[in-house]
C-alpha positions in Angstrom: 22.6 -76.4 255.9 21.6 -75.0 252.5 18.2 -75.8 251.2 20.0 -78.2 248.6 21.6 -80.5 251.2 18.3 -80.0 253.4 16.5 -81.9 250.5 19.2 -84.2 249.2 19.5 -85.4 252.9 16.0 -86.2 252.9 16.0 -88.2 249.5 18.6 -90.1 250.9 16.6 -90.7 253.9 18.8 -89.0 256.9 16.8 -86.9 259.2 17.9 -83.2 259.0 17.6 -80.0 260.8 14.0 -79.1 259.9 11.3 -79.9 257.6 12.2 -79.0 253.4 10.1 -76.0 252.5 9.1 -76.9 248.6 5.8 -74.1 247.6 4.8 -73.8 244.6 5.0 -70.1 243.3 4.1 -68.2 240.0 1.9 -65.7 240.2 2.4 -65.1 243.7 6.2 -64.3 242.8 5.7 -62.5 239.4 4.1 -59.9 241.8 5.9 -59.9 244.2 8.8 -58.1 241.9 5.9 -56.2 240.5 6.1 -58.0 237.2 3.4 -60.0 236.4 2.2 -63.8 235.0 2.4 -63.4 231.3 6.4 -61.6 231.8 7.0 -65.0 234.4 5.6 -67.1 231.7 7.4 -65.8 228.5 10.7 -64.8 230.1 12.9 -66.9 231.6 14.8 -64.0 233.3 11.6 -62.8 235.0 10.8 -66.4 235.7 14.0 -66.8 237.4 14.2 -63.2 239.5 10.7 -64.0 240.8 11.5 -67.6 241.7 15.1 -67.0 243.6 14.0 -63.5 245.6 10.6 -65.2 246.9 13.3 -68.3 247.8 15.4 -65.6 249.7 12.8 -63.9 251.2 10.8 -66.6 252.3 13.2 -69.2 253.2 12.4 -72.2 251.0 14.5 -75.0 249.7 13.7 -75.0 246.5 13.3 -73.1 243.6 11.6 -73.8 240.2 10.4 -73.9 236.5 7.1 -74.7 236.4 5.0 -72.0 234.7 2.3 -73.4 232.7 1.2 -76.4 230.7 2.1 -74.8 227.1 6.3 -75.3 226.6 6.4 -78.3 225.4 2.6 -77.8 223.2 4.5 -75.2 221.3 7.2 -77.4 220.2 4.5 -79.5 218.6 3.2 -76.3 216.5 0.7 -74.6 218.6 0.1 -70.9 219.2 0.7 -69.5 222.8 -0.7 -66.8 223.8 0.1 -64.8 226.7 -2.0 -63.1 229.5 -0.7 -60.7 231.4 -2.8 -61.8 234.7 -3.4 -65.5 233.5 -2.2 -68.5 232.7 -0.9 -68.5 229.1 -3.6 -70.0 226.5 -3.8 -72.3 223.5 -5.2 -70.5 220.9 -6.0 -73.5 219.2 -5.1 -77.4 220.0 -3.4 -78.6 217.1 -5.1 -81.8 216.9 -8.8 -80.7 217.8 -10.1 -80.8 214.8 -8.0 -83.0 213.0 -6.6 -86.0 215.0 -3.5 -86.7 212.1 -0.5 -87.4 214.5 1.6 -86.2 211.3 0.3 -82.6 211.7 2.6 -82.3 214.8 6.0 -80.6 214.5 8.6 -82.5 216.2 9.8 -80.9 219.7 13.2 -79.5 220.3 14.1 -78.7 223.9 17.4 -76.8 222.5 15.7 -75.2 219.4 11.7 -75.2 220.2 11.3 -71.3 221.9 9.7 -71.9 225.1 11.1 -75.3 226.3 14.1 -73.6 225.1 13.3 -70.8 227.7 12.8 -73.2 230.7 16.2 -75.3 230.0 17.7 -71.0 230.4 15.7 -70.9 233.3 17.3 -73.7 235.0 20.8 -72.9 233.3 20.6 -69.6 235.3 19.5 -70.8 238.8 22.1 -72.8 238.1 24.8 -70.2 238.2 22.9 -67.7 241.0 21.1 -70.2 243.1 23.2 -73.1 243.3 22.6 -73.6 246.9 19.0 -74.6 246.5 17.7 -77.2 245.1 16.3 -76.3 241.6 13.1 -78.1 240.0 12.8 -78.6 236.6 9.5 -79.5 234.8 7.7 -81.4 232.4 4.4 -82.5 231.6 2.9 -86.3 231.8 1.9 -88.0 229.2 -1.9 -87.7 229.5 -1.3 -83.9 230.3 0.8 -83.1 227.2 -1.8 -85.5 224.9 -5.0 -83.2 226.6 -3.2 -79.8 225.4 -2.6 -81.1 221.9 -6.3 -82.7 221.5 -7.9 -80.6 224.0 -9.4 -82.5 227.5 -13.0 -83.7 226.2 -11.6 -85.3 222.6 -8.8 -86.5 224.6 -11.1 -88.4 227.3 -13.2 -89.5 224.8 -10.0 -91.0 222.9 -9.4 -92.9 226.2 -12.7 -95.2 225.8 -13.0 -95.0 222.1 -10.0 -94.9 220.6 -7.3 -96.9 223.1 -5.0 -97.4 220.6 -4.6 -94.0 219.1 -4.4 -92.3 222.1 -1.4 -94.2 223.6 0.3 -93.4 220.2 -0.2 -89.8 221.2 0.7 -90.3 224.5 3.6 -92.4 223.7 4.5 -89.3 221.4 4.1 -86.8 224.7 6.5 -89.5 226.8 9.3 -89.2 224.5 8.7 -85.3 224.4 8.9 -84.8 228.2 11.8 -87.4 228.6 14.4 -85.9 225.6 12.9 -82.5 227.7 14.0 -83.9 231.2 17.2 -84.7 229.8 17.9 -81.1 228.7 16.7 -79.9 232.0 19.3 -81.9 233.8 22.0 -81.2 231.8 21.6 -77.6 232.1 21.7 -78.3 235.8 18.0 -79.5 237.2 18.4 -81.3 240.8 14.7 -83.4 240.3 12.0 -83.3 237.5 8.8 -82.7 238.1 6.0 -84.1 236.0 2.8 -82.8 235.7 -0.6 -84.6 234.8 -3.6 -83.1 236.2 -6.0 -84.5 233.6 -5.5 -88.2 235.4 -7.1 -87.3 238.1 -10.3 -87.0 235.7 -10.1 -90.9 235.2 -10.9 -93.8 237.3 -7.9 -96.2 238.3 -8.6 -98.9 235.6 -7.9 -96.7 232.4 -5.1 -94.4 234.9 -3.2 -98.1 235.4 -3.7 -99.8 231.9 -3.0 -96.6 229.5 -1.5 -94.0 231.7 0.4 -95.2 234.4 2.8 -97.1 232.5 3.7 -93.8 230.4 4.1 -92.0 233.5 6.4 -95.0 234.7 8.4 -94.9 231.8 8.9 -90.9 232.2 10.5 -91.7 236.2 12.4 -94.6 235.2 13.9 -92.3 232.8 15.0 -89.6 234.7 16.3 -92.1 237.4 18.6 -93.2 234.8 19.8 -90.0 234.5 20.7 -89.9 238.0 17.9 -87.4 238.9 14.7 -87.7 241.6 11.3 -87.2 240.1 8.2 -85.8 241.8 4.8 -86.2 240.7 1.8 -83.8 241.0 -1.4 -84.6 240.2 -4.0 -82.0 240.9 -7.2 -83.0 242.8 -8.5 -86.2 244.2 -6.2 -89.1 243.3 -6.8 -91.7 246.2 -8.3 -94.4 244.0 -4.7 -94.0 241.4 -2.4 -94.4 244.7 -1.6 -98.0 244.1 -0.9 -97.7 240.8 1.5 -94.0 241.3 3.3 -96.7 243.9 4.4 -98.7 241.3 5.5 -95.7 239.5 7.2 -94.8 242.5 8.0 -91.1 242.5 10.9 -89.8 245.1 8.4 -87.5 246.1 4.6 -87.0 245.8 2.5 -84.1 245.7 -1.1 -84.6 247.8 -4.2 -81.9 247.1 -6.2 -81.1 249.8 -8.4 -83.6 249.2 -6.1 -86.5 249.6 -5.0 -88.3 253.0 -1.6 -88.2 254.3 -2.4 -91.3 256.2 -3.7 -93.1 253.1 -1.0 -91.9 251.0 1.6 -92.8 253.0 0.2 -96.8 253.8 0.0 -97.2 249.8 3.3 -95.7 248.6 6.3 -97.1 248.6 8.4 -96.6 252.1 10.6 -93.5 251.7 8.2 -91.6 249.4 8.5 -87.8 250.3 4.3 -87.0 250.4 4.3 -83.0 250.4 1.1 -81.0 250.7 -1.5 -81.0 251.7 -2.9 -77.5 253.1 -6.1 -76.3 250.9 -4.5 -73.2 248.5 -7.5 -71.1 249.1 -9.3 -71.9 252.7 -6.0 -72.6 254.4 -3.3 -70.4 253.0 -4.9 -67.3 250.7 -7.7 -66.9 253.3 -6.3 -68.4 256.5 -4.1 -66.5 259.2 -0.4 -67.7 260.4 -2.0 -69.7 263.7 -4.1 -71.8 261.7 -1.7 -72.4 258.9 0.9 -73.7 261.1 -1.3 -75.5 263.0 -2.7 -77.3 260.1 1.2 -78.1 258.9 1.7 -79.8 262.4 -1.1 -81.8 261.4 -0.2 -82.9 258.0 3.4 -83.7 259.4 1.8 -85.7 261.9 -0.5 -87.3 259.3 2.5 -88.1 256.8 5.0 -88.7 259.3 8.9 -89.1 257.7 9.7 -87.9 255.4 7.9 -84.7 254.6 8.2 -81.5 252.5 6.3 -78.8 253.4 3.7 -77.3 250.6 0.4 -76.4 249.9 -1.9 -78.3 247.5 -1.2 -76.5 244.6 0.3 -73.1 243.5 0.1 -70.8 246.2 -3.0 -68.3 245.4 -2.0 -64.2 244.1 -3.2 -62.0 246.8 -2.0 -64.6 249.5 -1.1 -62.4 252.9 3.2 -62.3 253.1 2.7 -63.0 256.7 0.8 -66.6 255.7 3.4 -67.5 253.5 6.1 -66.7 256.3 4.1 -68.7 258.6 4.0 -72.2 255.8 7.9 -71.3 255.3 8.5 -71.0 258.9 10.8 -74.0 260.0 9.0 -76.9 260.9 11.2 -79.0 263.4 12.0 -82.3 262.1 10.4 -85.2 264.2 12.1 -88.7 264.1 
């Protein structure tokens, strides 16, 4: 069974031979083809090596896109910088200062250089990785609106300013759909949608201003005849109900969240993945207590499950502790 059917099988709810293996890796794997974050970031062929030989090497189901927050950022007009050890950076929000929506340049996926670059990425995978399942990426409406205004004006746009900041988010939820659509036509199996900054809210402005956008985004892509998954970093019990009616396929939990909690508020059939600590139970742990700790959050999830960390697994993780996470995890009816 290839890692594609593994996780197809599972979307479609029919038990399979083990556990899907979905990590999340970018630095990790930029080093470990002794390139390095700001090559993975910039270059979709580095991007691509450094995603499929971690997947061969490892034995995951699933490879993918995800690099950084800034693709679609550029399309609107702003700078990118890259680092060669770090994340890439703004060098400067483009509405910051100067909250004119007209400012922004008008995203491309097929002509804008780095969404460009990811819709390459997953054209490529395409062609050399076909039997895994391959993750494309966008960024959620709150997300995308926090790297154009910058998190602090763009919370404070949430109380003050309702209405202009769902114009910019409605803005960002066009962006990431046209971008989905481009990601799946160049071969993307599921879309992953990224909005860490909800997490930073409670559930009453999450449900009325963001949730719906977000909603919007996954009905989308179902159209299209895709799965979406949804990660939200951090502590993101009290926006559960309202991320069940948005009703993801699958569902990333941080550390901090409780399988058993998740899975009583989401929708039956929701794939929960996670939820191992990054640091304490993967970069600093030791195979035995890493797959311990997976037997636990299997047990704590129950069907169906991927296998993941939190977030990103950590540069400088032990090989051996990301052998043990990738390890085959017997699938329990």
């Amino acid at each position: 069974m290839t890692g594609r059917e593994r996780i197809l099988l599972a979307l479609d709810g029919t038990p399979t031979d083990f556990v899907a293996r979905t990590p999340i890796l970018m630095r990790f794997g930029a080093e470990y083809i002794g390139s390095n974050y700001g090559a993975f970031a910039s270059d979709f062929n580095t991007l691509v090596e450094a995603t499929y030989r971690t997947a061969v090497d490892f034995g995951y189901d699933q490879v993918s896109v995800i690099s950084d927050p800034y693709r679609e950022t550029q399309g609107f007009g702003a700078e990118i910088q890259f680092v060669v050890d770090g994340v890439p950076r703004c060098v400067k929000h483009p509405l910051e200062d100067d909250p004119d929506l007209d400012r922004l340049l008008k995203p491309d996926p097929l002509r804008s250089e780095r969404m460009l670059d990811r819709v390459r990425a997953v054209e490529k995978l395409k062609r050399i990785a076909s039997d895994y399942s391959i993750l494309g990426w966008v960024e959620g409406p709150a997300a995308e609106a926090t790297d154009l205004r910058n998190a602090e004006p763009f919370l404070v746009d949430l109380i003050d300013d309702e209405d202009y900041a769902c114009e910019l988010m409605d803005i960002a939820t066009e962006t990431a759909i046209n971008f989905a659509r481009a990601q799946v036509e160049a071969g993307a199996d599921m879309i992953g949608m990224g909005d860490a900054i909800a997490s930073q809210v409670g559930p009453a402005i999450y449900e009325e201003l963001i949730q719906p956008r977000e909603k919007r985004i996954v009905d989308a892509v179902k159209a299209m005849g895709r799965q979406v998954k949804i990660h939200i970093c951090g502590d993101i019990t009290a926006l559960l109900p309202g991320l069940a009616d948005v009703a993801p396929q699958v569902l990333d939990c941080d550390h901090m969240v409780s399988l058993e909690k998740a899975r009583r508020i989401m929708p039956a059939g929701t794939i929960l993945t996670g939820n191992l600590d990054p640091a304490n139970d993967v970069l600093f742990g030791d195979p035995k207590s890493i797959r311990r700790k997976l037997e636990r959050a299997y047990r704590e999830a129950g069907n169906p499950y991927f296998v993941n960390a939190g977030c990103e697994i950590p540069s400088g993780t032990p090989a051996e502790n990301l052998r043990a996470l990738c390890e085959p995890l017997a699938y329990r009816p």
